[in-house]
C-alpha positions as CSV (number, residue, x, y, z in Angstrom):
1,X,0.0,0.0,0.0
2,X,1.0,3.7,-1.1
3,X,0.6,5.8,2.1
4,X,1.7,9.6,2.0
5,X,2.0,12.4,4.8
6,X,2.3,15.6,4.9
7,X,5.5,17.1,5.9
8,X,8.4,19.6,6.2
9,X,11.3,17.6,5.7
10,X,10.3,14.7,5.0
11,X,11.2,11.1,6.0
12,X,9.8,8.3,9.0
13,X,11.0,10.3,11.6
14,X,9.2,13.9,10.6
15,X,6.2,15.3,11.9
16,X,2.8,15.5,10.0
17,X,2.0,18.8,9.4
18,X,-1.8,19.9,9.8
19,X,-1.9,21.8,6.1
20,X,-2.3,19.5,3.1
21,X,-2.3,22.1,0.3
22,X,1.0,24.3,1.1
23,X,2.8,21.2,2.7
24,X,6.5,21.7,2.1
25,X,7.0,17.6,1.2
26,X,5.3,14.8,1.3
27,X,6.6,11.5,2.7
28,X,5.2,8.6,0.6
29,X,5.4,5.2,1.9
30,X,5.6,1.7,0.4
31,X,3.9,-0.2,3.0
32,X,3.3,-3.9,3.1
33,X,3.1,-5.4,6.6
34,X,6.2,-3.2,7.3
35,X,8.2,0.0,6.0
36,X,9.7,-1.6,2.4
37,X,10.4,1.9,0.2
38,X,10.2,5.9,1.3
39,X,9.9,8.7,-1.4
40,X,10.0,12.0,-0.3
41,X,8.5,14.6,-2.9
42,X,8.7,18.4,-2.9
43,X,5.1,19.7,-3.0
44,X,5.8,22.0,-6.2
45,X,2.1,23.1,-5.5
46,X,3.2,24.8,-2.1
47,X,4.1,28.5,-3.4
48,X,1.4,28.9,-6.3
49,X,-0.5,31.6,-5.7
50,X,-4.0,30.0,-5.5
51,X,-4.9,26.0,-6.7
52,X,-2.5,24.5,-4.4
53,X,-4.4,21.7,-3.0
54,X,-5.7,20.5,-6.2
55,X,-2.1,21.0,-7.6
56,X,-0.7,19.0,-4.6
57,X,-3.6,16.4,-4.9
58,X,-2.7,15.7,-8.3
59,X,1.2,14.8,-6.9
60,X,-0.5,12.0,-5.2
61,X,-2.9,10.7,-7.7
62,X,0.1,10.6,-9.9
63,X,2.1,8.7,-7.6
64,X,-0.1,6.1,-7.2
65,X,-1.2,7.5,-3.5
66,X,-4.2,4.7,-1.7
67,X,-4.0,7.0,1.9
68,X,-3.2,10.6,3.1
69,X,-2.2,11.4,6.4
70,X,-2.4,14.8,7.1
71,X,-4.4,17.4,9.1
72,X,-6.8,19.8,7.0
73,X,-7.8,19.4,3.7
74,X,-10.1,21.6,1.6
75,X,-13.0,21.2,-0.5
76,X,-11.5,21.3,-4.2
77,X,-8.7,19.1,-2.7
78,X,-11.1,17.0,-0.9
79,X,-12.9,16.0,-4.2
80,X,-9.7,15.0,-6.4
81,X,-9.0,13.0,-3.5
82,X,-12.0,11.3,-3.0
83,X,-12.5,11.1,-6.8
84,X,-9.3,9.0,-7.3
85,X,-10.0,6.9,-4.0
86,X,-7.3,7.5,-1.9
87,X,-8.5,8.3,1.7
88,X,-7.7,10.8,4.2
89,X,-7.0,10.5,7.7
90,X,-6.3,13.0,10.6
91,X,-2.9,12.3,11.7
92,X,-1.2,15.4,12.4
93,X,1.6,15.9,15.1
94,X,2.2,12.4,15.1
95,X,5.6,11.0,13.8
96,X,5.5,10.0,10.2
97,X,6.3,6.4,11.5
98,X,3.9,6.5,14.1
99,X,1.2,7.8,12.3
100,X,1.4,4.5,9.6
101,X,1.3,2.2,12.4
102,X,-2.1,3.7,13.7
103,X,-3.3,4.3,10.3
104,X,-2.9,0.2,10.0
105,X,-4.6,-0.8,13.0
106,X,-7.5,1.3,11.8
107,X,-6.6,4.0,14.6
108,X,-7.0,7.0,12.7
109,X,-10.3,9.2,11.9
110,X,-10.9,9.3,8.4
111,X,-11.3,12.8,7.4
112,X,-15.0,13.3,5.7
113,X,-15.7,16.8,5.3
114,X,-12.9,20.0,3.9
115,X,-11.8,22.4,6.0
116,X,-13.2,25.7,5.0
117,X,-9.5,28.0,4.9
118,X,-8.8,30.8,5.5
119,X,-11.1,32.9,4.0
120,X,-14.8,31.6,4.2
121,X,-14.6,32.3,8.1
122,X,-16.6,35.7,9.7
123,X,-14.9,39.0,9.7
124,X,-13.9,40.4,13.3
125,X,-16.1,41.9,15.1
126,X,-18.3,42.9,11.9
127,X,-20.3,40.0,11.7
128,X,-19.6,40.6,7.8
129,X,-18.1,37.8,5.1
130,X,-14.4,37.9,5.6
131,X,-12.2,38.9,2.7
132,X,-9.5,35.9,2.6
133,X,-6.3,37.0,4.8
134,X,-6.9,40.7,4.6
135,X,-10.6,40.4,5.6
136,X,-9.6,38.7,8.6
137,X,-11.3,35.7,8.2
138,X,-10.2,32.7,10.3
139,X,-10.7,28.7,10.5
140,X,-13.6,27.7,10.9
């Protein structure tokens, strides 16, 4: 199985990182019973201005991705995920290593709905729409 994670550097031993999108690498993993190959891949996607998840989706349905560990993922993301088959599970802040252990005893949540971004949260204090980062908009 083809299991990849979000991370900075990269590697067993790295964090997950809770952004899919503008992940700096991904760690992919050749998993069968035990660790067998690991691939880490610079997430080109990470500094375009706007696409980024779908871009960094695309990585993964290239490479052959079946699983995701990560933290968020938005919608657009969410659906070429989903729309290739590879699932998504919530394993952020756990060790790379760690978190593909877990993922094979069926300990992690599978991740059903996007996160909304930055940018489709309320305004402060306004109670208006938020305008992406300079409207102030925030996680919701």
């Amino acid at each position: 199985m083809r299991i990849a994670a979000t991370t900075r550097r990269g590697g067993v031993e790295d964090t997950i990182t809770p952004q899919f999108g503008r992940a700096v690498t991904f760690t992919i993993v050749d998993y069968d019973g035990e660790i067998k190959d690991v691939e880490i891949v610079e997430n080109t996607a990470a500094s375009q201005p706007s696409g980024a998840g779908i871009a960094a989706s695309q990585i993964l349905v290239d490479r052959r991705v079946e699983a995701i560990l990560t933290g968020n993922v938005g919608p657009k993301a969410m659906n070429v995920l989903k729309s290739a088959g590879i699932g998504i599970f919530r394993a952020d802040g756990l060790k790379v290593g760690e978190a593909i252990e877990r993922f094979m005893n069926g300990e992690l949540e599978e991740i059903a709905s996007p996160s909304r971004g930055m940018g489709g949260g309320k305004g402060r204090g306004t109670g208006e729409m938020g305008q992406g980062r300079k409207g102030g908009g925030r996680w919701r």
